[in-house]
C-alpha positions in Angstrom: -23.3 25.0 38.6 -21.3 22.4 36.3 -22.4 21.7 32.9 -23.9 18.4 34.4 -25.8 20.0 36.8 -27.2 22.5 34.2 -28.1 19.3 32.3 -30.1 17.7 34.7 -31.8 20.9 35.6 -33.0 20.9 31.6 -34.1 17.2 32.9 -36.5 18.4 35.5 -37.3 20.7 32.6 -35.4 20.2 37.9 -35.0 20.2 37.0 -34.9 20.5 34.8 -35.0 20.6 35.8 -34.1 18.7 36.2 -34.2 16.9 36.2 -30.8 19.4 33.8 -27.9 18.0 31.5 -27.1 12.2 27.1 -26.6 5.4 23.9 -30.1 6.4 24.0 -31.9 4.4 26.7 -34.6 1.9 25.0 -37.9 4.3 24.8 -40.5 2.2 26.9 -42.9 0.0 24.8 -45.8 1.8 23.6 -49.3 0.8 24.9 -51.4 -2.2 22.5 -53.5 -0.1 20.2 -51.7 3.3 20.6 -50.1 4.1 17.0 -48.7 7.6 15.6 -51.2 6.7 13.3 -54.3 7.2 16.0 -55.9 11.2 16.0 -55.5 12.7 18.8 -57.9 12.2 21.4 -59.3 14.7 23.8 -57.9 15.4 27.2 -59.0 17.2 29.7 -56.6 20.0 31.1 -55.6 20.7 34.7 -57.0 24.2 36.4 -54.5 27.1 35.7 -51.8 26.3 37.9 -51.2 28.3 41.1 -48.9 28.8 43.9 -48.8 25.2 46.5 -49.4 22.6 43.5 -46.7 20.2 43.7 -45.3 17.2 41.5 -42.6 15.1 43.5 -40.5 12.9 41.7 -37.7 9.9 42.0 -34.8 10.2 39.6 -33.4 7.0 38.8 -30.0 6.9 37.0 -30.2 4.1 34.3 -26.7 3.4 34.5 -26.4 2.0 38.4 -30.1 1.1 38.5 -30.6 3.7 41.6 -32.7 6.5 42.5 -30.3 9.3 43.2 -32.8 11.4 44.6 -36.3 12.4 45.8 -37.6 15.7 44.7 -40.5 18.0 45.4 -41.3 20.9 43.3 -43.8 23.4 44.1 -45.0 26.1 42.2 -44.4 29.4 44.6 -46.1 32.3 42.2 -47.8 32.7 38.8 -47.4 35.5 36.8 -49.0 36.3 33.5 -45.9 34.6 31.4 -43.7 33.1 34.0 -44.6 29.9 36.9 -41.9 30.3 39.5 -40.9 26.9 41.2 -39.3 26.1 44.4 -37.5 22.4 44.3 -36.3 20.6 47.4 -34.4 17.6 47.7 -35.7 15.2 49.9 -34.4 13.0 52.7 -31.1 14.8 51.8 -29.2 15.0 55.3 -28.8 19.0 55.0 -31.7 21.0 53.5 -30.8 21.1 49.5 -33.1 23.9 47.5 -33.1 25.3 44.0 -35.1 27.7 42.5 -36.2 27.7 38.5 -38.6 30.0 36.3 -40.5 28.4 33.8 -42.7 30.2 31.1 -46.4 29.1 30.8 -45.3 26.5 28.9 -43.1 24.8 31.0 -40.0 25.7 29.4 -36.9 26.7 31.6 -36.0 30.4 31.4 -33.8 30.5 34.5 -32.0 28.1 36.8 -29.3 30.7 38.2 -26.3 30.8 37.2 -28.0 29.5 33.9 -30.3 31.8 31.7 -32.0 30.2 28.8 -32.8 32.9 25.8 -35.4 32.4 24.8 -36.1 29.3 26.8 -34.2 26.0 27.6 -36.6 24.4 25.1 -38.0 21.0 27.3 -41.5 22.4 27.7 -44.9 21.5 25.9 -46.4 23.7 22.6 -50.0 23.4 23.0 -52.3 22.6 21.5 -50.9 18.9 21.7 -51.6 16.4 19.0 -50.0 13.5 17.7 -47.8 14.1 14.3 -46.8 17.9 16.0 -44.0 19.4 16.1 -41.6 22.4 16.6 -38.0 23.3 17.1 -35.8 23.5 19.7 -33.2 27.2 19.2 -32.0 28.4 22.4 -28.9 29.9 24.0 -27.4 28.8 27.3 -25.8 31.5 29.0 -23.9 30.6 32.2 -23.8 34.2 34.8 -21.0 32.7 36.7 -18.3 31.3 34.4 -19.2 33.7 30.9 -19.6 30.1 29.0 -22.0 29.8 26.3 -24.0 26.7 24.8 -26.2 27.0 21.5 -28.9 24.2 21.8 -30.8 23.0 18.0 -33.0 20.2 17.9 -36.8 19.5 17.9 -39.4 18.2 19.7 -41.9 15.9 18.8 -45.2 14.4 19.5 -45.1 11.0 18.4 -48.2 9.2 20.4 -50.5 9.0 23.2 -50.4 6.5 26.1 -52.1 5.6 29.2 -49.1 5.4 32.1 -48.8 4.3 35.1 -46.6 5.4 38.2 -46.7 5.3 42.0 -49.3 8.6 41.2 -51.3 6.6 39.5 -52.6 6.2 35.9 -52.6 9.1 33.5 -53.8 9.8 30.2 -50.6 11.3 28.0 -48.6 12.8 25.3 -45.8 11.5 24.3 -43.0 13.8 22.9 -39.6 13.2 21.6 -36.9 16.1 22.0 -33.6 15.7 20.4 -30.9 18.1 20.5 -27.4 19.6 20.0 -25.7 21.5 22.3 -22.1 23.0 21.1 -20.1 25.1 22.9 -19.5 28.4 21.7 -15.6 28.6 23.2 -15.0 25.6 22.5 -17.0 24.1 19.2 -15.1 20.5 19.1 -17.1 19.7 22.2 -20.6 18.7 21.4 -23.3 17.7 23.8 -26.6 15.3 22.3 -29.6 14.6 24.3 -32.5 12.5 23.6 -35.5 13.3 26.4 -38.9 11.2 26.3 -41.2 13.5 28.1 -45.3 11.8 29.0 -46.9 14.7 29.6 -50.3 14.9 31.2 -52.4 17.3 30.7 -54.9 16.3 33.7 -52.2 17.5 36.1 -50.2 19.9 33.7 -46.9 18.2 33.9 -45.0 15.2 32.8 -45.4 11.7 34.5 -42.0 10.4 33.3 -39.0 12.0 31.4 -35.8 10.0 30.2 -32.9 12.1 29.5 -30.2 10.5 27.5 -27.1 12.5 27.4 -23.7 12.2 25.4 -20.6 14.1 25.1 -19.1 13.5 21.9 -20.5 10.2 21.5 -19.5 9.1 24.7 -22.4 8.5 27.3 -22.5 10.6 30.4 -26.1 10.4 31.8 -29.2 8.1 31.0 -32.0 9.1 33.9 -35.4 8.4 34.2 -37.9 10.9 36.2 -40.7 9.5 37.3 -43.7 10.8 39.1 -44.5 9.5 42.6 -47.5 12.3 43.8 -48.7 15.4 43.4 -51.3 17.8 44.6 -53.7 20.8 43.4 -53.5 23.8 45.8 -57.6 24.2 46.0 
């Protein structure tokens, strides 16, 4: 997997993580009334989540104004600290699937050949309120190539919003993650990612995600995930 790809795995948190792999993209106007200066109001959380929910999603790259691709993931088992996830590309013309373990938090902890110690850091830190935040330390270990990234950032929650999608209309967070990503052969090269996640807690995942991504200054990717359905195994 190519340092790209591992990006937008991170994205998809696809991706994950993708949707992952940073000019920042203009963060979308927040709703009349919401302000960082609102407390937090009460949501009410999705079931535990267990194997056949599913979120699919359209990735749209910013840059060419095209979705790029149509993406299913489904959760295939739940343990007491890992949510394993099955993704599959859809209306691909040969049958494209990936495979990534999250912790309960929906942080990536594996997207082969990519471990994340202790986690890829694009995941939630309940409980959620506006004003919180915490930081972002992981390594990025690649099992095929040796090479090594240290990530450093932090996440924040800076507001809630009601959004809207092809899914319909959802009640969310909304977190800011900004990081740094240097690599450990080769430090001049420097990775910087801004990601706007919405997450919402009614289904237990994010609606929409940007991911911004630059290598030394210069823009590589600026993709928007957005959330087209999704279902509750019952």
């Amino acid at each position: 997997m190519t340092k790209q790809q591992m990006l937008c795995c991170a994205l998809f948190g696809i991706i994950s993580l993708l949707s992952a792999s940073a000019s920042a993209q203009e963060a979308p106007t927040a709703a009349p009334g919401k302000t960082q200066a609102e407390p937090t109001q009460a949501m009410v959380p999705m079931e535990e989540p267990r194997p056949g929910d599913r979120w699919t999603y359209e990735i749209r790259d910013e840059i060419t104004g095209k979705i790029t691709a149509t993406r299913e993931n489904i959760v295939t088992e739940v343990k007491p600290t890992s949510i394993s996830v099955r993704f599959d590309r859809l209306g691909a013309k040969s049958n494209e699937q990936g495979f990534t373990i999250y912790d309960r938090s929906w942080n990536v902890v594996e997207a082969l050949p990519w471990r994340f110690s202790p986690h890829d850091g694009t995941g939630i830190q309940a409980p959620l309120e506006i004003g919180k935040t915490w930081p972002v330390q992981t390594n990025n270990i690649n099992g095929a190539d040796g090479s090594v990234w240290k990530r450093s950032g932090i996440s924040k929650v800076i507001g809630q919003e009601s959004v809207t999608t092809k899914a319909g209309t959802f009640d969310t967070f909304k977190i800011e993650t900004t990081f740094t990503g240097t690599n450990v052969k080769n430090p001049t090269v420097k990775n910087e990612v801004t990601s706007l996640t919405w997450y919402a807690p009614a289904i237990d995942h994010w609606v929409r995600r940007t991911f911004v991504s630059r290598t030394n200054k210069h823009l590589r990717i600026d993709n928007e995930i957005e959330l087209i359905s999704y279902g509750h195994k019952q």
